[in-house]
N, C-alpha and C positions, 0 to 999 in steps of 0.2 A: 428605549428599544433600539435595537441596532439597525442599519436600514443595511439592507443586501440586495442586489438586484438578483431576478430570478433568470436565469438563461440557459446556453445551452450551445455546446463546442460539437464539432464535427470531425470523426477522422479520417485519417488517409484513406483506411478502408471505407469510408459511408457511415460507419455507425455514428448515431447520435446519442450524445449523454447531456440528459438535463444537469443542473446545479445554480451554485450561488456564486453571484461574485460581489465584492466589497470594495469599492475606493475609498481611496482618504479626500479631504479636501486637500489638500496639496501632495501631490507627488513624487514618487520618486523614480526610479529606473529600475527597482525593485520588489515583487512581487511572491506570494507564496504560493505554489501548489497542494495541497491537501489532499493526498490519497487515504479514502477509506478502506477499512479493515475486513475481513469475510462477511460478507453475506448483511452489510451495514447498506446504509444510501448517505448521499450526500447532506443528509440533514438526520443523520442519528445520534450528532454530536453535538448539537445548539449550543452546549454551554461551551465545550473546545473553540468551535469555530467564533462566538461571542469572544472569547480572550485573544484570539490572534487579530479579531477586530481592533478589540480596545488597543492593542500592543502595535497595530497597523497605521490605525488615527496619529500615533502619540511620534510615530516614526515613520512615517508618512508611507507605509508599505501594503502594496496591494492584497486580496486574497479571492483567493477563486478553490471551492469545494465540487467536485463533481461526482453523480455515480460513475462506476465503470462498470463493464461487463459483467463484476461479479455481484451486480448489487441485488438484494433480497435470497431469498432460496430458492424459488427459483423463477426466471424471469425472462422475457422476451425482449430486448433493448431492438426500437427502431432502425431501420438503415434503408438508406435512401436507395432507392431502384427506380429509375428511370423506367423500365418495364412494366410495372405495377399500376393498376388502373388508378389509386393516389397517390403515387411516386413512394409510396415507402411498404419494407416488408420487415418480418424482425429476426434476429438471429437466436440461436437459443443461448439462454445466461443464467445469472444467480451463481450461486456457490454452491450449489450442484453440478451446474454444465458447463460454466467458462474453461475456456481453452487458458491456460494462463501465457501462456508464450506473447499472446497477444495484447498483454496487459503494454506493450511495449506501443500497440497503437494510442489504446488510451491518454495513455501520460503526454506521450509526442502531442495530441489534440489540445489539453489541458493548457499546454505549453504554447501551445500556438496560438489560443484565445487571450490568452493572458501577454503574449507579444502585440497581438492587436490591439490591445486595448493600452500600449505604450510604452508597456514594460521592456526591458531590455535583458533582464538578468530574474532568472528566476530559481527559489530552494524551495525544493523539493523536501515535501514531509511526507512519509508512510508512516501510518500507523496500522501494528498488529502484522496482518498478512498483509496491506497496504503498505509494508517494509520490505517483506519480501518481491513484493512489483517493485517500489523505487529500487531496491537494490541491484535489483535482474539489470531494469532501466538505466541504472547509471553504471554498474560494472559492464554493460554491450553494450552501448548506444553512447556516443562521442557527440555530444550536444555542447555546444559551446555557449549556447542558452543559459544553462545549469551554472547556478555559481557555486552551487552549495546542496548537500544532503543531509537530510534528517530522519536516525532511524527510531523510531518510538515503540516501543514495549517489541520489541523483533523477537518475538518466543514463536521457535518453531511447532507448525501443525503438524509433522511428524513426531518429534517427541515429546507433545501430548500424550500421542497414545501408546498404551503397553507394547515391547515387542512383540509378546506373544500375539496379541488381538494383530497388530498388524502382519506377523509371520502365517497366521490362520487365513488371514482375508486375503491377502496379496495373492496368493495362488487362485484363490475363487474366482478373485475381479478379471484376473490372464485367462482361465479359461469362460469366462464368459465373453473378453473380446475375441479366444479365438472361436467360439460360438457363434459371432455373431451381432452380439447384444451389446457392443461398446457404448451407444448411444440411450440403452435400456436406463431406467429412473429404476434403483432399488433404495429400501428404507430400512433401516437397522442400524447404519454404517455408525451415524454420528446425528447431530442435530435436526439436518436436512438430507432428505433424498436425495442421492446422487449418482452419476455413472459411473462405469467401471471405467475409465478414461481417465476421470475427475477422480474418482479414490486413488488410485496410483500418480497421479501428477501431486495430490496432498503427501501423502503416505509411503512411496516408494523413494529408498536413499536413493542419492544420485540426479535424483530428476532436476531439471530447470528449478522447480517451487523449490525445491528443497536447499536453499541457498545458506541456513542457517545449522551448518549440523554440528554445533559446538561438544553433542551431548557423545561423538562419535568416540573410541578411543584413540584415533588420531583423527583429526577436527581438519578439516581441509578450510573452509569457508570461500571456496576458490575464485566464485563469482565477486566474492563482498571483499575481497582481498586486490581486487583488479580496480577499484572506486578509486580514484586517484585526488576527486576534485576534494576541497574542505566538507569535513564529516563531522557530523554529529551524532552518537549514540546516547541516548536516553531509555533509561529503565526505570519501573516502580520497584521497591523495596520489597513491599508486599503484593509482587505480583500471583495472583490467584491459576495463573498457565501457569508457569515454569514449575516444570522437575525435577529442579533443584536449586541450591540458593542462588539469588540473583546475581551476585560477588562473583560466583562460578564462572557465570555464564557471560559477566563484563569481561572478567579474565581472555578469556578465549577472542573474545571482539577487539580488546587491547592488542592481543600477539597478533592477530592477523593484519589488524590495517598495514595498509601503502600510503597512505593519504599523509601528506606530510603537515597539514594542517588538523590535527585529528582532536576530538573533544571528545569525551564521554561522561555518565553522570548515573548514579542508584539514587534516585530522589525517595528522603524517608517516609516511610508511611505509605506510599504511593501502591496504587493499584492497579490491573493492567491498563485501566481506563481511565485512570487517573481525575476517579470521581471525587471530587468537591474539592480537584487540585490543578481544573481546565486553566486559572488565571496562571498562576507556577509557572505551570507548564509553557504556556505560549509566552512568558515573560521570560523563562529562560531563554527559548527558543529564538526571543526579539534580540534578547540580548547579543546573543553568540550572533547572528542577523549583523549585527553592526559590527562585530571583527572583522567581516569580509570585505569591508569598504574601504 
């Protein structure tokens, strides 16, 4: 059994987000970040987060898994208020209603508890749309923390869906915020109910989220193109997202890095969740971990 302690980081803003975190018996100045994917929690991954342990122990590297504001469908994340007759109120979340822009408190937090606790250097893993926050987070935010980034399964929520479905809904979602209803919960959209805020921050080109538009006919990647620090991109083979072959879609992540220390990887057989291949994966992940030292 692997032992994890249960806790729980704080951000600039107040919010709190519970998770796990993991030491080795011996130490190093090295630590992981683990951002989950839409509408996941900090423990939807047991077997993932089990391999970054074992790969942790063996290389003395720490791991800390947290929800962030988009965890569940939709959800109320605590934050601490001084005003509040129990010092805490909650904000609206889940992946329906997170702001994503904010994902940038999140991660900072992450980071911060994972300093406290000794660490000096810390890489950063997103997986899914937990790629799209690390990516946001490490092309704006000049953290000197950060040794290192790791993008896992990065298939954009945009081109998921059909143009057409999105060319249809995009004008609906506009005129219900200029109705009024930005904050309105509608059902149809996708898996979970969401706002018309939240469908166009997934689904609208251009936006912040939208940092992966490989499928455009000119591909800008503009955010994911500014990551300077050592990169890592990771894909499944047989990823069940993408819309087109995975070789495609490395292609485009190839041309664009800046990162002068750059890796990337189509792991075979793999899925986007890279079931019954969580040990692989974090033992790639260990590996490249120790070029940076």
């Amino acid at each position: 059994m692997k032992k994890y302690f249960l806790t729980e980081c704080i951000g600039k803003d107040d919010v709190i987000h519970q998770g796990i975190y993991f030491e080795p018996k011996v130490k190093s100045d090295t630590a992981i970040l683990y951002i989950h994917g839409l509408s996941s929690y900090f423990c939807s991954h047991i077997a993932t987060c089990d391999g970054f342990v074992e790969i942790g122990e063996a290389a003395h590297v720490g791991f800390a898994s947290f929800n962030n504001r988009g965890f569940g469908l939709i959800s109320g994340p605590q934050k601490k208020d001084t005003n509040a007759l129990t010092g805490l109120t909650h904000i609206k979340g889940g992946a329906g209603q997170e702001i994503f822009e904010e994902c940038v408190f999140d991660i900072d937090a992450g980071i911060t508890f994972l300093t406290q606790q000794g660490y000096s250097n810390v890489v950063l893993v997103g997986r899914s749309t937990g790629a799209n926050k690390v990516c946001y987070y490490a092309g704006t935010v000049d953290d000197s923390r950060v040794i290192g980034v790791v993008l896992n399964s990065a298939i954009s929520d945009r081109l998921v869906k059909t143009k057409e479905d999105v060319a249809l809904t995009l004008p609906l979602m506009k005129k219900r915020i200029s109705e009024g209803k930005e904050d309105e919960l509608f059902s149809g959209y996708s898996f979970f109910p969401m706002t018309p805020k939240r469908y166009i921050s997934l689904y609208e080109k251009g936006s912040s989220e939208d940092v992966f538009d490989y499928g455009d006919e000119e591909p800008s990647m503009l955010t994911y193109s500014k990551i300077t620090k050592p990169l890592y991109v990771i894909f499944g083979e047989k990823d069940e997202h993408a819309d087109r072959p995975v070789a495609a879609i490395m292609k485009i992540f190839d041309e664009k890095t800046t990162s002068s220390r750059y890796t990337s990887l189509v792991v075979p057989h793999a899925l986007h969740g890279f079931e019954g291949l969580e040990v692989q994966l974090a033992t790639l992940i260990g590996e490249w971990i120790k070029t940076l030292n």
